[in-house]
N, C-alpha and C positions, 0 to 999 in steps of 0.2 A: 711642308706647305699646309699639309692637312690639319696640324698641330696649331698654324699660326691662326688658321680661323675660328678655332676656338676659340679664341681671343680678340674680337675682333676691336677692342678697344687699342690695345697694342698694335695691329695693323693701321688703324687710323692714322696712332698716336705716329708711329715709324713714317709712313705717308708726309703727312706733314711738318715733322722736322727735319726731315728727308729734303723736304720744298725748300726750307729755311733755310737750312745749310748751303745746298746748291746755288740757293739767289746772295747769300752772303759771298762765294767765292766764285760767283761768274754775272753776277750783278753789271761791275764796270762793263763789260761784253756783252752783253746784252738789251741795255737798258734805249731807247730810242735817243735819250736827249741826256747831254752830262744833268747831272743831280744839281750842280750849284750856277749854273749858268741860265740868266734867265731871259726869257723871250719877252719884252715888252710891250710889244704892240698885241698879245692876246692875254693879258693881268687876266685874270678871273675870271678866263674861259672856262664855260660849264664843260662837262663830258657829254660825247656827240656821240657814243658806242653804236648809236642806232645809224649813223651818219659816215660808218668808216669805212664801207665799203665804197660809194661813192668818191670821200677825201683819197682814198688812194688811188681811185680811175685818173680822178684828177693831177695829181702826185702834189696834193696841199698837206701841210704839215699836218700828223695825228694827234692829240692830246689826249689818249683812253679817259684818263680819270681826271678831263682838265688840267688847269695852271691855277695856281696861288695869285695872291696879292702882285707877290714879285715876280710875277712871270714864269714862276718854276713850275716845271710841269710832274705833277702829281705822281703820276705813274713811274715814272722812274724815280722818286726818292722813295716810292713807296718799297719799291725791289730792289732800292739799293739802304734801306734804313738798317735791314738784318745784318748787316756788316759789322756795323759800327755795335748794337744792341746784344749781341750773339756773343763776340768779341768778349764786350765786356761783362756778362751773365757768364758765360761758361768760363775767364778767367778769375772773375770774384767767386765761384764755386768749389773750380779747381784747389786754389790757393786756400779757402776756407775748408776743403774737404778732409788737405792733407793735413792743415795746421791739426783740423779739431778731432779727426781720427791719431793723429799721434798724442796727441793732449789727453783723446779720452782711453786709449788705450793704455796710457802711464795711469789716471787718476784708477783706472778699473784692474788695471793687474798691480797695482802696489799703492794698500787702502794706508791710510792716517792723514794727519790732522792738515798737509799740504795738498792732499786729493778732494778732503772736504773746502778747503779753500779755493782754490779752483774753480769748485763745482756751485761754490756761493758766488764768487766773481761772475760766473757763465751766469747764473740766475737775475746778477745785477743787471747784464748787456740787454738778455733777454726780456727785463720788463719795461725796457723804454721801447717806442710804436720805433720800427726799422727807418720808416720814411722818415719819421722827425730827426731820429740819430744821423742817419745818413746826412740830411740836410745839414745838419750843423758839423759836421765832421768834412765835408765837401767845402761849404762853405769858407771852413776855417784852413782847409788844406791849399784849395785852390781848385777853379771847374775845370780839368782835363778828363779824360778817359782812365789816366794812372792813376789818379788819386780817388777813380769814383770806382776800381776794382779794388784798391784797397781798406774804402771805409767798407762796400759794402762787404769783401772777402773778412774782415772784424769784425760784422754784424752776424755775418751766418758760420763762424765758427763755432759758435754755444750750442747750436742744431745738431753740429758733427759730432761735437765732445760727449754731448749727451746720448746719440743714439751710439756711438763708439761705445763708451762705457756701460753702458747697458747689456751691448752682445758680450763684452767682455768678461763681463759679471759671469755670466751664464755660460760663458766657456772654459775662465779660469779651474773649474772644479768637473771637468770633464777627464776622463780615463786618458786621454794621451796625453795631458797635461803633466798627470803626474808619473806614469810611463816614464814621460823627458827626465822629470827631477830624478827619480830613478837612476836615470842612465849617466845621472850626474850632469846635463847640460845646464849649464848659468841660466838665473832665470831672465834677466836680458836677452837671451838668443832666445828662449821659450815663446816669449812674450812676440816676437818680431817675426821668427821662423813658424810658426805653429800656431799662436793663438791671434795674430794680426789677419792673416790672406782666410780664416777662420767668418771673421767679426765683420768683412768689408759689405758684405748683402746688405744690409739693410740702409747702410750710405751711399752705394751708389744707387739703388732704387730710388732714395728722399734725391738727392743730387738731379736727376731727370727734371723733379717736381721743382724745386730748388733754381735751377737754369730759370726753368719760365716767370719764377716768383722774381726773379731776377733782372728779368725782361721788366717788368712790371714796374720793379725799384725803380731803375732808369728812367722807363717813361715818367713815371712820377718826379723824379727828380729834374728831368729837363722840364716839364709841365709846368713846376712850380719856381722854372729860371734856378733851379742849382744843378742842373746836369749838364751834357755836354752845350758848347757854344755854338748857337748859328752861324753860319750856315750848314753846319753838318747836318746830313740826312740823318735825324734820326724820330722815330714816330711818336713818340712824346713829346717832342721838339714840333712835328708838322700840324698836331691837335693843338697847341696851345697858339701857335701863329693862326689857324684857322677859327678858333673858336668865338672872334668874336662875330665873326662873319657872318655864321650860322644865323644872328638876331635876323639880317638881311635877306635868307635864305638860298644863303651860298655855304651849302654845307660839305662840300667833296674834297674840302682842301684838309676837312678834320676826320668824317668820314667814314672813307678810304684805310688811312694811315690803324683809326679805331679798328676797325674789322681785321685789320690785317695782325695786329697785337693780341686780337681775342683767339683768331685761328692759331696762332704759335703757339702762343700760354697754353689753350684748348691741347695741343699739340703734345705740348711736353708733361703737360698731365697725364693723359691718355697714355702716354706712354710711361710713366711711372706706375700708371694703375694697372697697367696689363703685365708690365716688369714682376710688379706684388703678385698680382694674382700666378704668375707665373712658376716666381721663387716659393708661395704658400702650397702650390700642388704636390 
Protein backbone atom coordinates (compact mmCIF):
# COMPACT_ATOMS: atom_id res chain seq x y z
CA UNK A 1 0.00 0.00 0.00
CA UNK A 2 2.77 2.27 0.86
CA UNK A 3 4.32 1.57 -2.63
CA UNK A 4 1.13 2.31 -4.38
CA UNK A 5 1.15 5.94 -3.19
CA UNK A 6 4.04 6.62 -4.75
CA UNK A 7 2.26 6.57 -7.55
CA UNK A 8 -0.48 8.08 -7.12
CA UNK A 9 -1.26 8.41 -10.80
CA UNK A 10 -1.84 4.59 -10.94
CA UNK A 11 -3.99 4.77 -7.86
CA UNK A 12 -6.30 7.21 -9.62
CA UNK A 13 -5.98 5.59 -12.82
CA UNK A 14 -7.01 1.84 -10.88
CA UNK A 15 -9.88 3.97 -9.10
CA UNK A 16 -11.41 4.79 -11.97
CA UNK A 17 -11.53 1.97 -14.26
CA UNK A 18 -12.19 0.07 -11.37
CA UNK A 19 -15.71 2.37 -11.51
CA UNK A 20 -15.92 1.57 -15.29
CA UNK A 21 -15.77 -1.88 -15.08
CA UNK A 22 -18.08 -2.41 -12.07
CA UNK A 23 -20.88 0.00 -13.80
CA UNK A 24 -20.17 -2.21 -17.15
CA UNK A 25 -21.12 -5.55 -15.28
CA UNK A 26 -23.73 -4.31 -12.66
CA UNK A 27 -25.09 -1.34 -14.57
CA UNK A 28 -28.51 -3.49 -15.81
CA UNK A 29 -28.96 -3.82 -11.57
CA UNK A 30 -28.47 -0.85 -10.77
CA UNK A 31 -29.58 1.72 -12.96
CA UNK A 32 -33.06 3.52 -11.60
CA UNK A 33 -34.88 3.43 -15.27
CA UNK A 34 -34.25 0.67 -18.19
CA UNK A 35 -31.70 2.54 -20.67
CA UNK A 36 -34.10 2.26 -23.75
CA UNK A 37 -37.44 2.65 -22.41
CA UNK A 38 -38.55 6.01 -22.51
CA UNK A 39 -40.90 8.23 -20.20
CA UNK A 40 -42.90 10.64 -22.28
CA UNK A 41 -44.53 12.82 -20.45
CA UNK A 42 -40.92 14.33 -18.86
CA UNK A 43 -38.89 14.71 -22.72
CA UNK A 44 -36.29 17.18 -21.73
CA UNK A 45 -36.58 17.22 -18.17
CA UNK A 46 -33.64 19.35 -16.91
CA UNK A 47 -31.59 17.69 -13.67
CA UNK A 48 -33.37 18.65 -10.31
CA UNK A 49 -29.98 17.19 -8.09
CA UNK A 50 -30.98 20.03 -5.91
CA UNK A 51 -34.60 18.88 -5.76
CA UNK A 52 -34.04 14.93 -4.87
CA UNK A 53 -34.44 15.03 -1.65
CA UNK A 54 -37.88 16.37 -1.56
CA UNK A 55 -38.94 14.04 -5.09
CA UNK A 56 -38.20 11.14 -2.90
CA UNK A 57 -40.30 12.35 0.42
CA UNK A 58 -42.67 12.63 -2.21
CA UNK A 59 -42.01 9.07 -3.81
CA UNK A 60 -42.20 11.20 -7.58
CA UNK A 61 -40.09 9.80 -10.06
CA UNK A 62 -36.07 10.79 -9.93
CA UNK A 63 -34.20 11.99 -13.08
CA UNK A 64 -30.49 12.76 -11.57
CA UNK A 65 -28.98 13.88 -14.88
CA UNK A 66 -32.57 14.58 -16.58
CA UNK A 67 -34.36 12.73 -19.79
CA UNK A 68 -33.37 13.29 -23.47
CA UNK A 69 -35.51 14.34 -26.22
CA UNK A 70 -37.04 10.70 -26.17
CA UNK A 71 -37.73 10.64 -22.77
CA UNK A 72 -34.82 8.50 -21.82
CA UNK A 73 -33.42 9.20 -18.78
CA UNK A 74 -29.83 10.39 -18.61
CA UNK A 75 -28.49 8.76 -15.84
CA UNK A 76 -29.05 5.42 -16.46
CA UNK A 77 -27.62 5.28 -20.05
CA UNK A 78 -24.98 7.16 -18.66
CA UNK A 79 -24.06 3.97 -16.19
CA UNK A 80 -25.08 1.70 -18.49
CA UNK A 81 -22.99 3.19 -21.81
CA UNK A 82 -19.54 1.37 -20.20
CA UNK A 83 -20.92 -1.82 -21.27
CA UNK A 84 -21.47 -1.57 -24.64
CA UNK A 85 -18.03 0.92 -24.97
CA UNK A 86 -15.49 -1.23 -22.64
CA UNK A 87 -16.87 -4.47 -24.49
CA UNK A 88 -15.82 -3.30 -27.54
CA UNK A 89 -12.24 -1.18 -26.56
CA UNK A 90 -10.93 -3.97 -24.55
CA UNK A 91 -11.98 -6.67 -27.22
CA UNK A 92 -10.54 -4.62 -30.43
CA UNK A 93 -7.36 -4.45 -28.11
CA UNK A 94 -7.16 -7.78 -26.94
CA UNK A 95 -7.46 -9.16 -30.47
CA UNK A 96 -5.10 -6.41 -31.94
CA UNK A 97 -2.60 -7.13 -28.87
CA UNK A 98 -2.20 -10.81 -29.76
CA UNK A 99 -2.41 -10.46 -33.55
CA UNK A 100 0.50 -7.61 -33.44
CA UNK A 101 2.68 -9.14 -30.59
CA UNK A 102 2.82 -12.43 -32.73
CA UNK A 103 3.36 -10.50 -36.06
CA UNK A 104 6.02 -8.45 -34.28
CA UNK A 105 7.63 -11.11 -32.52
CA UNK A 106 8.05 -13.31 -36.02
CA UNK A 107 9.26 -9.77 -38.01
CA UNK A 108 11.86 -9.22 -34.92
CA UNK A 109 13.30 -12.67 -34.07
CA UNK A 110 13.57 -13.75 -37.87
CA UNK A 111 14.97 -10.33 -40.00
CA UNK A 112 14.70 -10.48 -44.30
CA UNK A 113 12.97 -9.20 -46.80
CA UNK A 114 9.25 -10.62 -45.45
CA UNK A 115 9.91 -8.82 -41.99
CA UNK A 116 10.72 -5.77 -43.80
CA UNK A 117 7.42 -6.22 -45.71
CA UNK A 118 5.27 -6.37 -42.93
CA UNK A 119 6.83 -3.62 -41.33
CA UNK A 120 6.11 -1.32 -44.65
CA UNK A 121 2.51 -2.80 -44.71
CA UNK A 122 2.17 -1.82 -40.73
CA UNK A 123 3.57 1.76 -41.75
CA UNK A 124 0.97 1.94 -44.66
CA UNK A 125 -2.24 1.15 -41.92
CA UNK A 126 -0.53 3.52 -39.69
CA UNK A 127 -0.49 6.62 -41.94
CA UNK A 128 -4.14 6.81 -42.67
CA UNK A 129 -6.15 9.10 -39.32
CA UNK A 130 -7.79 5.76 -37.26
CA UNK A 131 -11.19 7.62 -37.29
CA UNK A 132 -11.37 7.89 -41.00
CA UNK A 133 -10.10 4.19 -41.69
CA UNK A 134 -12.39 3.00 -39.04
CA UNK A 135 -15.24 4.85 -40.68
CA UNK A 136 -14.91 3.50 -43.95
CA UNK A 137 -14.10 -0.11 -43.06
CA UNK A 138 -17.38 -0.11 -40.57
CA UNK A 139 -19.20 1.52 -42.93
CA UNK A 140 -18.41 -0.99 -45.72
CA UNK A 141 -18.56 -3.97 -43.24
CA UNK A 142 -21.86 -3.21 -41.63
CA UNK A 143 -22.57 -1.00 -37.97
CA UNK A 144 -22.75 -3.74 -35.33
CA UNK A 145 -20.46 -4.15 -32.29
CA UNK A 146 -18.55 -7.30 -34.40
CA UNK A 147 -17.53 -5.55 -37.16
CA UNK A 148 -16.46 -2.17 -35.18
CA UNK A 149 -13.96 -4.64 -32.94
CA UNK A 150 -12.73 -5.94 -35.91
CA UNK A 151 -11.88 -2.75 -38.09
CA UNK A 152 -10.75 -1.09 -35.05
CA UNK A 153 -8.58 -4.51 -33.59
CA UNK A 154 -6.89 -3.97 -37.75
CA UNK A 155 -6.22 -0.55 -36.85
CA UNK A 156 -4.30 -1.03 -33.63
CA UNK A 157 -2.33 -3.98 -34.67
CA UNK A 158 0.58 -1.93 -36.35
CA UNK A 159 0.92 -0.34 -32.56
CA UNK A 160 1.56 -4.10 -31.17
CA UNK A 161 3.90 -5.11 -34.16
CA UNK A 162 5.87 -2.25 -33.66
CA UNK A 163 6.37 -2.04 -30.17
CA UNK A 164 6.61 -6.18 -30.10
CA UNK A 165 9.39 -5.96 -32.48
CA UNK A 166 11.34 -3.47 -30.93
CA UNK A 167 11.58 -5.39 -27.41
CA UNK A 168 12.52 -8.17 -29.55
CA UNK A 169 15.29 -6.62 -31.29
CA UNK A 170 16.83 -6.01 -27.97
CA UNK A 171 16.29 -9.40 -26.48
CA UNK A 172 17.10 -11.60 -29.33
CA UNK A 173 21.02 -10.86 -28.51
CA UNK A 174 20.77 -11.38 -24.97
CA UNK A 175 22.94 -14.27 -22.92
CA UNK A 176 19.96 -16.64 -22.59
CA UNK A 177 19.17 -16.41 -25.96
CA UNK A 178 21.98 -17.90 -26.94
CA UNK A 179 22.53 -20.13 -23.78
CA UNK A 180 19.03 -21.85 -25.48
CA UNK A 181 20.70 -22.19 -29.09
CA UNK A 182 23.43 -23.69 -27.17
CA UNK A 183 21.48 -26.29 -25.52
CA UNK A 184 20.29 -26.95 -29.11
CA UNK A 185 16.55 -25.75 -28.67
CA UNK A 186 14.70 -24.79 -32.11
CA UNK A 187 14.57 -21.43 -32.52
CA UNK A 188 10.77 -21.47 -32.86
CA UNK A 189 10.44 -22.72 -29.11
CA UNK A 190 13.36 -19.83 -28.16
CA UNK A 191 11.36 -17.39 -29.77
CA UNK A 192 7.86 -18.29 -27.98
CA UNK A 193 9.36 -20.01 -24.61
CA UNK A 194 11.93 -17.35 -23.68
CA UNK A 195 12.04 -14.35 -25.74
CA UNK A 196 7.90 -13.77 -26.06
CA UNK A 197 6.72 -13.73 -21.89
CA UNK A 198 10.48 -11.62 -22.15
CA UNK A 199 9.07 -8.64 -24.82
CA UNK A 200 5.13 -8.45 -23.33
CA UNK A 201 6.01 -5.15 -20.87
CA UNK A 202 5.74 -2.65 -22.89
CA UNK A 203 2.34 -3.94 -24.84
CA UNK A 204 0.51 -4.43 -22.15
CA UNK A 205 1.44 -1.01 -20.44
CA UNK A 206 0.51 0.84 -24.33
CA UNK A 207 -2.69 -1.78 -24.17
CA UNK A 208 -4.16 0.19 -20.86
CA UNK A 209 -3.50 3.53 -22.82
CA UNK A 210 -4.83 1.70 -26.02
CA UNK A 211 -8.41 0.51 -24.24
CA UNK A 212 -9.33 4.29 -23.59
CA UNK A 213 -7.99 5.41 -27.10
CA UNK A 214 -10.37 2.87 -27.91
CA UNK A 215 -13.20 4.34 -26.06
CA UNK A 216 -12.72 7.36 -27.86
CA UNK A 217 -12.66 5.48 -31.39
CA UNK A 218 -16.18 4.35 -30.62
CA UNK A 219 -17.39 7.36 -29.50
CA UNK A 220 -16.27 9.01 -32.45
CA UNK A 221 -17.49 6.61 -34.64
CA UNK A 222 -21.11 6.57 -33.25
CA UNK A 223 -20.83 10.57 -33.14
CA UNK A 224 -20.25 10.69 -36.75
CA UNK A 225 -23.49 7.86 -37.22
CA UNK A 226 -20.79 4.90 -38.18
CA UNK A 227 -20.89 3.32 -34.79
CA UNK A 228 -23.13 1.26 -32.82
CA UNK A 229 -27.13 1.90 -33.74
CA UNK A 230 -29.63 3.71 -31.53
CA UNK A 231 -31.10 2.87 -29.29
CA UNK A 232 -28.02 1.44 -27.64
CA UNK A 233 -26.53 3.22 -24.66
CA UNK A 234 -23.62 4.21 -25.74
CA UNK A 235 -21.89 7.94 -25.13
CA UNK A 236 -20.84 8.81 -28.38
CA UNK A 237 -24.08 7.79 -29.45
CA UNK A 238 -25.97 10.10 -26.41
CA UNK A 239 -23.64 13.38 -27.33
CA UNK A 240 -24.48 13.36 -30.98
CA UNK A 241 -28.46 12.79 -30.20
CA UNK A 242 -27.90 15.79 -27.67
CA UNK A 243 -25.92 18.07 -29.33
CA UNK A 244 -28.11 19.91 -31.25
CA UNK A 245 -30.01 20.86 -28.19
CA UNK A 246 -27.31 22.48 -26.54
CA UNK A 247 -28.05 25.65 -29.20
CA UNK A 248 -31.39 25.83 -26.85
CA UNK A 249 -29.59 25.39 -23.75
CA UNK A 250 -30.48 21.96 -23.02
CA UNK A 251 -27.10 20.68 -22.60
CA UNK A 252 -27.27 17.54 -19.97
CA UNK A 253 -28.39 15.14 -22.40
CA UNK A 254 -24.67 15.69 -24.21
CA UNK A 255 -22.94 16.81 -21.14
CA UNK A 256 -23.13 14.20 -18.79
CA UNK A 257 -22.46 11.23 -21.22
CA UNK A 258 -18.99 13.90 -22.22
CA UNK A 259 -17.64 14.07 -18.74
CA UNK A 260 -18.27 10.57 -18.08
CA UNK A 261 -15.90 9.50 -21.51
CA UNK A 262 -13.17 12.20 -20.28
CA UNK A 263 -13.13 10.46 -16.72
CA UNK A 264 -12.56 6.84 -18.24
CA UNK A 265 -9.97 7.81 -21.04
CA UNK A 266 -8.51 10.16 -18.02
CA UNK A 267 -8.78 6.66 -16.23
CA UNK A 268 -6.98 4.38 -18.47
CA UNK A 269 -4.40 6.69 -19.06
CA UNK A 270 -3.46 7.22 -15.71
CA UNK A 271 -3.21 4.02 -15.41
CA UNK A 272 -0.82 3.22 -18.29
CA UNK A 273 1.31 6.09 -16.82
CA UNK A 274 1.62 4.89 -13.42
CA UNK A 275 1.88 1.02 -15.06
CA UNK A 276 5.33 2.84 -17.07
CA UNK A 277 6.50 4.56 -14.44
CA UNK A 278 6.17 1.44 -12.40
CA UNK A 279 7.84 -1.19 -14.92
CA UNK A 280 10.86 2.03 -15.58
CA UNK A 281 11.84 1.80 -11.60
Amino acid sequence: MTRLRAYPTLVIGLVLVTLAVLLAVLSPYIVPYAPNTATPDVEMAPPRLTQIPHLLMQGAPVHWFGTDAAGLDVFSRVLTAPRTDLIIAISANLLSMFAGTLIGLLCGFYRGWLSELVMRISDLVQSFPILISGMILVTLAGRNAGNIILALGLLYTPIYVRLARVEVLSQRSRGYVEASRALGMREIVIAARHVLPNSLAPSLIQASVMVGFGILTTAGLSFVGAGVRPPTPEWGLMIAGGVDDMIQGQWWPSVFPGVAISLTVFGFAALGNGLERLYAR
